[in-house]
C-alpha positions in Angstrom: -131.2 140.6 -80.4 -129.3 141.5 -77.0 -126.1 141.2 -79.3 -126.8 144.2 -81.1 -125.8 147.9 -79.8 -126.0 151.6 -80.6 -124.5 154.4 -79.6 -122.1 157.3 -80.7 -118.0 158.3 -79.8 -115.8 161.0 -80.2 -113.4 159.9 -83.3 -112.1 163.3 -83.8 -111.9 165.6 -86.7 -113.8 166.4 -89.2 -116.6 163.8 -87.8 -116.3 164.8 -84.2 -119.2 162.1 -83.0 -120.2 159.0 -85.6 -122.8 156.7 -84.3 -121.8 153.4 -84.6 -123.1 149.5 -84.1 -121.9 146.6 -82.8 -123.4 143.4 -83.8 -120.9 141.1 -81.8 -122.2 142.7 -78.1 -119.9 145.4 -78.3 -116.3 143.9 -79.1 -116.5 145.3 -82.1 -118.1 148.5 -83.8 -118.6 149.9 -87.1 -119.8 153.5 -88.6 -123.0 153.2 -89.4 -123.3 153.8 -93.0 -125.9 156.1 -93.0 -125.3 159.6 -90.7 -127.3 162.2 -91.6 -125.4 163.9 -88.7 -122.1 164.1 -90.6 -120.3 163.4 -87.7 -122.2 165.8 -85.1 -124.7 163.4 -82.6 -125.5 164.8 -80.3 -128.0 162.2 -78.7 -129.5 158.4 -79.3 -131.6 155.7 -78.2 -133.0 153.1 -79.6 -135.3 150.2 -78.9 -134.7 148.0 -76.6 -137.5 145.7 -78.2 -136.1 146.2 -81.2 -133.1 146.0 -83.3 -134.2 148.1 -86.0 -135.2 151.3 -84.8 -132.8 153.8 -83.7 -133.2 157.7 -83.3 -130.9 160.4 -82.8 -130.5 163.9 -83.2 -127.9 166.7 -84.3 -128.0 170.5 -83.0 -131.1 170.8 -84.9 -133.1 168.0 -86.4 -133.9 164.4 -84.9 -133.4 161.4 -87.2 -134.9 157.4 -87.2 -133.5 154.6 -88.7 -135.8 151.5 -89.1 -133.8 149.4 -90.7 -131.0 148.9 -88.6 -129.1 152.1 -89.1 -128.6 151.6 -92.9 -130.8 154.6 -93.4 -132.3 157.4 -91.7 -135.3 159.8 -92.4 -136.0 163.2 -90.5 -138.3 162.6 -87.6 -138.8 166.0 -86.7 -137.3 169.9 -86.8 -139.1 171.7 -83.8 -136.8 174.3 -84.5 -134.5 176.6 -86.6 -132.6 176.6 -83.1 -130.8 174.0 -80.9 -132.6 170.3 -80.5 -132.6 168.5 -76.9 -134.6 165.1 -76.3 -135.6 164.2 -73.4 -136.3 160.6 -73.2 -138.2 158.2 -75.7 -140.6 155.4 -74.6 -141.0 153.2 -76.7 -144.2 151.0 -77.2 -144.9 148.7 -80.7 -146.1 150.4 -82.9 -145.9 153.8 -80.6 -143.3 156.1 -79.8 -143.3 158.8 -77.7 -140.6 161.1 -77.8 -139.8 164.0 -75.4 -138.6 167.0 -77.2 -137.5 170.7 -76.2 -136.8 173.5 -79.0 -133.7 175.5 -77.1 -135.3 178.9 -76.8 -135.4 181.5 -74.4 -137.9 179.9 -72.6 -139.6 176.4 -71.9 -140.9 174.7 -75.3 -141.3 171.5 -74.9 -142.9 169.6 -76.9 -144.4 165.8 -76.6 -143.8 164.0 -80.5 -145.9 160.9 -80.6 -145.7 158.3 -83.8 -148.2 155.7 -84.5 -146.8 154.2 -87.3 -143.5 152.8 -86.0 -141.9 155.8 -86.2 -143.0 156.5 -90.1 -144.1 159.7 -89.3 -144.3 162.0 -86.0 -146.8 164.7 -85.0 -146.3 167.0 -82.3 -148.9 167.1 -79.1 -149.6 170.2 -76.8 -147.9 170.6 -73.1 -150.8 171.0 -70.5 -152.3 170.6 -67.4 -149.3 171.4 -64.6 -147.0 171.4 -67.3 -144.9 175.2 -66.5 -145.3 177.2 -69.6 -141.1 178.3 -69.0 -140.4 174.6 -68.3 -138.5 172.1 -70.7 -138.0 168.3 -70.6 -135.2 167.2 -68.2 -136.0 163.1 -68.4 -139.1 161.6 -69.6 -139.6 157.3 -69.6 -142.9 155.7 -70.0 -144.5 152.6 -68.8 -147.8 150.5 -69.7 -150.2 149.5 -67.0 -153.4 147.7 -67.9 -153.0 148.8 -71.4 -152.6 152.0 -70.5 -149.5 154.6 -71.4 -148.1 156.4 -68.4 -145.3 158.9 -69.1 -143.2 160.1 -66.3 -141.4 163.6 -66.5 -138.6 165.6 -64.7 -139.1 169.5 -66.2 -136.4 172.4 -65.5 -137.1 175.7 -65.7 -133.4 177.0 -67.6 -132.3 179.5 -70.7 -131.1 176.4 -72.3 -133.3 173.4 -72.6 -130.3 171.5 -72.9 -128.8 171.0 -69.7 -126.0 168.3 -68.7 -126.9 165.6 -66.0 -123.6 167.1 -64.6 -124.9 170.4 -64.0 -127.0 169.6 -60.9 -127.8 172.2 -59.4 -129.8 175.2 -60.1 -133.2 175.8 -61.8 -136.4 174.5 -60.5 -137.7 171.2 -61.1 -141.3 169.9 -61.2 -142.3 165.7 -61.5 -144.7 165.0 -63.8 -147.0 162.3 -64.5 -149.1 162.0 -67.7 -151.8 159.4 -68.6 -151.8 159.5 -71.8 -155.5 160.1 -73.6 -156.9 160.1 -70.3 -156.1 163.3 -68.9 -153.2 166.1 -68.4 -150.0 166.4 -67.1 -150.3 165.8 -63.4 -147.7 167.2 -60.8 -146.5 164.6 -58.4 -144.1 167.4 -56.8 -146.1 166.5 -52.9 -146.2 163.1 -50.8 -143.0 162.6 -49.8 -141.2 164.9 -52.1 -139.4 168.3 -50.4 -138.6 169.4 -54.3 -137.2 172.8 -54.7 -140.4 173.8 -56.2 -142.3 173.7 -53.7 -139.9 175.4 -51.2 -137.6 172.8 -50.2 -133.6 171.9 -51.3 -134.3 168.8 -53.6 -133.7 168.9 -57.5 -134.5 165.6 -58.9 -132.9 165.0 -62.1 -133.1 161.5 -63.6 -136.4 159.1 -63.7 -136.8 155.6 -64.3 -139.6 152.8 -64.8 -139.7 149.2 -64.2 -141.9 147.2 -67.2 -142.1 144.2 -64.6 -143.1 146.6 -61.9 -145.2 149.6 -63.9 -146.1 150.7 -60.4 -142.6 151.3 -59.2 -140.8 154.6 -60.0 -137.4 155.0 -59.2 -135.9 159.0 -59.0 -132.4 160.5 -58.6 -132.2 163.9 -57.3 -129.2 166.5 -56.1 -129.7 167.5 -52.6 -127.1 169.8 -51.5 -124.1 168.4 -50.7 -124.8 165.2 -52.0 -127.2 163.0 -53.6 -130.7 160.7 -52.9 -133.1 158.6 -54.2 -136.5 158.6 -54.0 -139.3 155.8 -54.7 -142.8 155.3 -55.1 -144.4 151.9 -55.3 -147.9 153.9 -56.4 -147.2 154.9 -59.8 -146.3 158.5 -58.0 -149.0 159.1 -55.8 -146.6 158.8 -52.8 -142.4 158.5 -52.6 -139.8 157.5 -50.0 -136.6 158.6 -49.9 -134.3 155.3 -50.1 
């Protein structure tokens, strides 16, 4: 229902950021009844193929509503410390969400639902996946049937890092397949990424679902910004 939106403002004390719905395509919006926030969201998306499901998340815990925003559940407490999510993809009855528990060092952490987001269960961060790195930006696509998630990672003391702080810690591209095989780094053909010596950090990733080859990716590169793209799922970019 493409008139039908989410998303959170700043409506000042004591409930500094209420999520809110529109039902009219956005000239109006209302509180939504339920926030298990109280006022503090700090993030949300919700389903573009749906207008149920919405998730979001405080300092601490991430929430999903799957009726609408009426009511909300926990989805999942990585930690007694800060919350930061990454991304969500978001695939029928599968949702895959991209989590980081705000420690001293990288702990990211992959939540997967198969139930529609009834419950969530947390899946381990392997293959070229830094051990010290969190979840920048995560997005997913299917090809053939098959899950393909796509991930920027940071290395930083705070998982939660602004899209306005550009530059900095290192960054790695990532590509999983999921039940197939590990997190693959995609940080060579075509890419001069910080990580590897050179001056680009990318920051932001996107997916096409009409075009689950093509990967679109927006880096800083001092003293400006670029694009890059790959037409092979990641195997090679161009810079646009």
């Amino acid at each position: 229902d493409s008139t039908i939106l989410y998303s959170y403002g700043y409506t000042g004390y004591p409930n500094p950021k209420q999520p809110k719905k529109s039902i009219d395509g956005g000239l109006t919006w209302s509180v939504l009844p339920s926030d298990p926030t109280n006022g503090y969201v700090y993030q949300l998306f919700a389903d573009p193929n749906s207008s149920n499901r919405v998730l979001m998340c405080d300092y601490t815990t991430a929430y999903i509503s799957l009726d609408g925003g009426t009511t909300f559940t926990t989805a999942f407490t990585p930690s007694t410390n800060s919350i930061y999510i990454g991304g969500v993809f978001w695939d029928g009855n599968d949702i895959y969400v991209a989590s980081n528990k705000v420690d001293s060092v990288g702990s990211a952490i992959l939540w997967v639902s198969n139930d529609s987001g009834l419950t969530f269960n947390p899946e381990p961060i392997n293959g070229d996946f830094p051990a010290n790195h969190y979840f920048r930006y995560m997005e997913g696509v299917k090809v053939n049937g098959q899950v393909k998630l796509y991930a920027v990672t940071m290395s930083t003391s705070f998982g939660g890092l602004n899209f306005t702080e550009y530059w900095g810690p290192t960054r790695k591209v990532l590509r999983l397949e999921y039940g197939i095989s590990n997190w693959e780094s995609l940080d060579s053909n075509g890419l001069n990424l910080a990580s590897g010596g050179g001056s680009t950090h990318p920051n932001i990733i996107a997916t096409c679902p009409s075009d689950p080859e093509t990967i679109y990716m927006g880096c800083y590169h001092a003293p400006g910004m670029e694009v890059y793209k790959s037409i092979n799922g990641g195997d090679t970019w161009t810079q646009m």
